[in-house]
N, C-alpha and C positions, 0 to 999 in steps of 0.2 A: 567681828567674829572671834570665840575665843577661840587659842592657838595649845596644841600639844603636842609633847614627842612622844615617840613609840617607846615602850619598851622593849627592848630585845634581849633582854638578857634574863636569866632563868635564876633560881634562888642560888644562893652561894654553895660551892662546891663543899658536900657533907652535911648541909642542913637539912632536915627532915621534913618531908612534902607526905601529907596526906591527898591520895588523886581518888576521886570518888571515880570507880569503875562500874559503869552500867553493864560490859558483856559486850558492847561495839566497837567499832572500829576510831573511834575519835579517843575514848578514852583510854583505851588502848594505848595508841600511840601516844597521847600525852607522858604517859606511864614509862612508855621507850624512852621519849627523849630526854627525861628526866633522871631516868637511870642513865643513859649516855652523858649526859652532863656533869655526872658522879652525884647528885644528889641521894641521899637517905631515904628511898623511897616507899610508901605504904599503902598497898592497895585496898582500899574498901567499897563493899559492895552493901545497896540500902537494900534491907527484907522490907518490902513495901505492900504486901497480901500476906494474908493467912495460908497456910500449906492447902493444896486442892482444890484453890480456886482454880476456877477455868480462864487460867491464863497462860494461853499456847507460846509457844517457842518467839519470839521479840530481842530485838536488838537491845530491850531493859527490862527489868525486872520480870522477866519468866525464873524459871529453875534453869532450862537451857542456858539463859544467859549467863546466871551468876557461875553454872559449871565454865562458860566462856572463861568469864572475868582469871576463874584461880587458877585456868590451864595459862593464860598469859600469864599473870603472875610467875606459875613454877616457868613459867619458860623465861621469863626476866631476872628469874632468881630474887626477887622480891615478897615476902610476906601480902597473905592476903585475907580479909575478917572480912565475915558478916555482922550488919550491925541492926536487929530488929528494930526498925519504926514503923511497923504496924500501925499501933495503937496513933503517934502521932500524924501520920500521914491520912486516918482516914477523919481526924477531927480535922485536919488544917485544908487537905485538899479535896476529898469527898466527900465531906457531908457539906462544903461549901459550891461543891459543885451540883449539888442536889439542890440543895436552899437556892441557889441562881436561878436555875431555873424551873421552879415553883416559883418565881419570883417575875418569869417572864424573863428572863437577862437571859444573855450566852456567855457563859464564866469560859475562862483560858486555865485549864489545869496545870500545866504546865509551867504557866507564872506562877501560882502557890507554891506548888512541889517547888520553885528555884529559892523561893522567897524565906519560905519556913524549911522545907525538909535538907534540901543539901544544902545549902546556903547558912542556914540556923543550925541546924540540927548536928550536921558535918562539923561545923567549926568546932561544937561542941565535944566532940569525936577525937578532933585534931589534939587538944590543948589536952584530953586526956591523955594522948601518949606522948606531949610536948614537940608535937609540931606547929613551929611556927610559918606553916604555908598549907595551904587549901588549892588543890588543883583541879580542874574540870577538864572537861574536852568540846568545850563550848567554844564557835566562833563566834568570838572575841576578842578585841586584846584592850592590852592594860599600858595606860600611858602617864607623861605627866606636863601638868599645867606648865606651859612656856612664858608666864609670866613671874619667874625666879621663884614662887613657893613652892614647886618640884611638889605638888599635892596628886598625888594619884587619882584619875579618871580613868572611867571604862569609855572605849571608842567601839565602832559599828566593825564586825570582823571583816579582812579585807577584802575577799570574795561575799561579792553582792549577793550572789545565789545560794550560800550559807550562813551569810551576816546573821547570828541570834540573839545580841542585842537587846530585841524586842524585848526578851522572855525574860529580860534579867534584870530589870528597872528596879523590879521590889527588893533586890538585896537591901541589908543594909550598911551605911557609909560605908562604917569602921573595918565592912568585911575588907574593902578594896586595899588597904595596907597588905591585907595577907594574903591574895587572890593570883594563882600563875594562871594564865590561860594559853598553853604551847600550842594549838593548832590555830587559832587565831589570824595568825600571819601566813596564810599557806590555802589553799584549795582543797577540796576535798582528793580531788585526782592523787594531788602531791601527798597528803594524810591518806589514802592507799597503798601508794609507791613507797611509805618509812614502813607501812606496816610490812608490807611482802620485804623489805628490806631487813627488817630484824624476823621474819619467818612466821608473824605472830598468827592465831589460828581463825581471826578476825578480821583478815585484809580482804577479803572479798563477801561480808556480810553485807546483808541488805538492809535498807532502812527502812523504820516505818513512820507511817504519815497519822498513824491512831494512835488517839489516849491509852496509856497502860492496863487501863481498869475497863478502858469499853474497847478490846482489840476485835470482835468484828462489827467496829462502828456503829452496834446500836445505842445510843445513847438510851431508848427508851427504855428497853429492858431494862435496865440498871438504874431508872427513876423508878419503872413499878414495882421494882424491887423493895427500893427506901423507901418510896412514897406510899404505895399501894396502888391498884389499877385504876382506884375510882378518885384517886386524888382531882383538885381542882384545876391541876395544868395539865393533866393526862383525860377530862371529862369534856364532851360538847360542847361546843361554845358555837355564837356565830363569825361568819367570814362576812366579813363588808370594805364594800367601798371607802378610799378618803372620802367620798362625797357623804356616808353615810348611810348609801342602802346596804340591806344586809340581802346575800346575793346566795348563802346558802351556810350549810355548816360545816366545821373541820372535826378533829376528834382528838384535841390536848392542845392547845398552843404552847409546851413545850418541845413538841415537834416541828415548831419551825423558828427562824431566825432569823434577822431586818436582813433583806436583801437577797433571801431565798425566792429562786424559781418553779425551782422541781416542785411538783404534787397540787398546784394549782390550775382551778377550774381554767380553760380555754374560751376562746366567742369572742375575744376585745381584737378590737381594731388595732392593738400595738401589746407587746409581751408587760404582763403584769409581775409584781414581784410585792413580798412582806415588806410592809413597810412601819408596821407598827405595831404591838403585843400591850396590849389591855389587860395586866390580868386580874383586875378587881369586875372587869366586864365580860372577864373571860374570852375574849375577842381580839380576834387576827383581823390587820387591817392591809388590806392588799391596794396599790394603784401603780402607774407604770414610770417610768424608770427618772424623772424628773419629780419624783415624790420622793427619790432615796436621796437626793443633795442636800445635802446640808453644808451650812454658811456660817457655823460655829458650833462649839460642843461645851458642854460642862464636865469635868472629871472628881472626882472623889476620892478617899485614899492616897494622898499623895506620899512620894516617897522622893527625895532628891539626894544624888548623886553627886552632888556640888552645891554650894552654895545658890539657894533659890534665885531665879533672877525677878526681876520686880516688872511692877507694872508696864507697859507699855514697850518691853521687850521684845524683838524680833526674834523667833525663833523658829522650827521647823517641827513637824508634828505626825506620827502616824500611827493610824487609827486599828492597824490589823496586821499582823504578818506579811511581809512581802509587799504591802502597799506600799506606794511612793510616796516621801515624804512629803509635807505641804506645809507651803511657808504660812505662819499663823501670828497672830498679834495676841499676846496677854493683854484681857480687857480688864479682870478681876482677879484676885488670887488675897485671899482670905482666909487662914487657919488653912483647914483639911481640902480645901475648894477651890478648883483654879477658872475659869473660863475663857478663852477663847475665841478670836475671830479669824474666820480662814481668810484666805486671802483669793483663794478660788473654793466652788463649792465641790465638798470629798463625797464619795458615794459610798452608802450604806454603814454610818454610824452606828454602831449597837452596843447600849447596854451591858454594862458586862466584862465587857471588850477592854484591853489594855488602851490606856493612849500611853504614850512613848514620846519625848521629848527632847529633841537634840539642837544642839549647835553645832553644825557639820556634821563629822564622826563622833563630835561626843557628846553621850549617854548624859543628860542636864539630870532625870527623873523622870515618873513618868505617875500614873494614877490610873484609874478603873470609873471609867465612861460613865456618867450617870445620864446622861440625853444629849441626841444632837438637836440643832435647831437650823429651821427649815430657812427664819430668816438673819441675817448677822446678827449679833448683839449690841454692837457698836463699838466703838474703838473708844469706850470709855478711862480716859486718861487722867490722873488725879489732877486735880486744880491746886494750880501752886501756891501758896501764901507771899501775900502782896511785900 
């Protein structure tokens, strides 16, 4: 297993740290402890909607929030800009989040917006007013390789119950040279307790558990908007069995997702659940809860974080937010393409879905699920020359 140490220490006293402020309490305090550490501090906030959109008061990107963000700022005594990425954020994260699911997938918004908008877009931000540091309020933290290259690695944040890791695979490498992440090492409780410590107006916000673009969690509304109503993943289709009887109909299979229960027909002798999205058949395929295991996965899009590890490597693998890691064997990994053998079978693989790939705490890369499989792939291991 590879080995790292933490980072603990924050940029050098006087250098100048661009901290991406959402309006919450995480980044927030990033912001504090940064100016407590006498860092050069610069608060930016992303303009991520057009003015008037119906997007209610949210711990990011509302109007509420960004008014958040500049009252911390004046109360830190630090500068703070808005930086319009409109136009970028809706080519990178939602109209990608549209196309997924017309496409049958369940896209993670939230890994884009890290990948392209703050991530890309930020850094971009940074180098214009010559900051050499990009801060977030992400838990996370930033470590480095313990076998003497001192090569910077992102590790899993230290509280399990905030770990966000997950969402931040698609950065890319070079960001991590530049990246602080000060809540990382601390709790949310404890990232409360700095904010009520420096007074800030943000210590006792709530969080939200919705996409910024669909805050009261219809997702559908906001495909018939892009799409139109009568689109093909918002139109009639049939609902069938694995076995293949068609048992009745549904009305858009982008309304549902591998391993949803809610909104399905009753009468089966054991609880039924999505197990599969057809969308050239237009059909939802439902069966019970030994049809959601899967025994290997394929991924796509890959992004790494360290040096790839090769074939036949042990590694650990999770398929969804908050899931528990699962130790997995690289059977394939081929250009853009890796696949996978679990080592026990993981419930409800989807399309769409990050996978996330660690050694321990740290963040190896991670890619964008294209199918799991029902049976293992095999522990296909290269053949050595004689």
């Amino acid at each position: 297993m590879t080995s790292a140490s933490v980072h603990g220490l924050l940029p050098p006293k006087g250098e100048r740290v661009l901290v991406a402020m959402s309006g919450g309490v995480d980044s927030s305090v990033a912001a504090a402890v940064l100016v407590e550490a006498g860092c050069d501090v610069v608060g930016v906030t992303m303009k991520l909607h057009e003015d008037g959109k119906d997007i209610p008061d949210r711990p990011c990107c509302s109007l509420d929030s960004t008014s958040d963000a500049r009252r911390v700022c004046e109360k830190l005594g630090i500068p703070h800009y808005v930086t319009n990425l409109v136009d970028r954020f809706g080519h990178d994260v939602l109209n990608d989040f549209v196309q997924e699911y017309a496409r049958g997938r369940t896209p993670i918004p939230c890994v884009r917006c890290n990948t392209f908008t703050k991530f890309r877009d930020l850094l971009h931000k940074a180098d214009d007013i010559d900051a050499p540091w990009l801060a977030t309020g992400h838990y996370a933290r930033m470590g480095a390789l313990a076998d003497g290259s001192d090569a910077r690695v992102m590790l899993r944040g230290l509280d399990p119950a905030k770990d966000q890791s997950y969402f931040l695979w698609g950065i890319e490498r070079p960001v991590l040279s530049r990246l602080v992440l000060p809540v990382g090492n601390q709790t949310k409780a404890e990232t409360r307790d700095i904010a009520r410590r420096f007074g800030l107006r943000t210590a006792e916000k709530p969080e939200s558990q919705d996409i910024c673009f669909v805050p009261d969690g219809d997702h559908v509304r906001v495909l018939s908007e892009q799409l139109g109503a009568d689109a093909p993943a918002l139109s009639v289709g049939p609902l069938r069995l694995v076995s293949g009887e068609v048992i009745g109909e549904h009305q858009g299979f982008a309304r549902y997702t591998i391993g949803q229960r809610k909104g399905l027909p009753g009468g089966f002798a054991e609880p039924m659940f999505v197990v599969e999205i057809v969308p050239r058949e237009r059909a939802v395929v439902i069966g019970p809860r030994e049809a959601l295991l899967g025994r290997g996965l394929e991924a796509r899009e890959l992004n790494w974080l360290v040096e790839p590890p090769v074939v036949g490597a042990q590694v650990q693998v999770q398929v969804r937010n908050r899931a528990a890691a699962a130790p997995a064997t690289i059977v394939r990994l081929s250009g853009d393409v890796i696949e996978l053998a679990l080592d026990e079978p993981v419930h409800a693989i989807s399309p769409g879905q990050s996978l996330v790939i660690y050694d321990g705490d740290i963040v190896l890369g991670g890619g964008v699920i294209e199918r799991g499989m029902r049976t293992a792939p095999g522990r296909r291991l290269p053949v050595l020359a004689a």
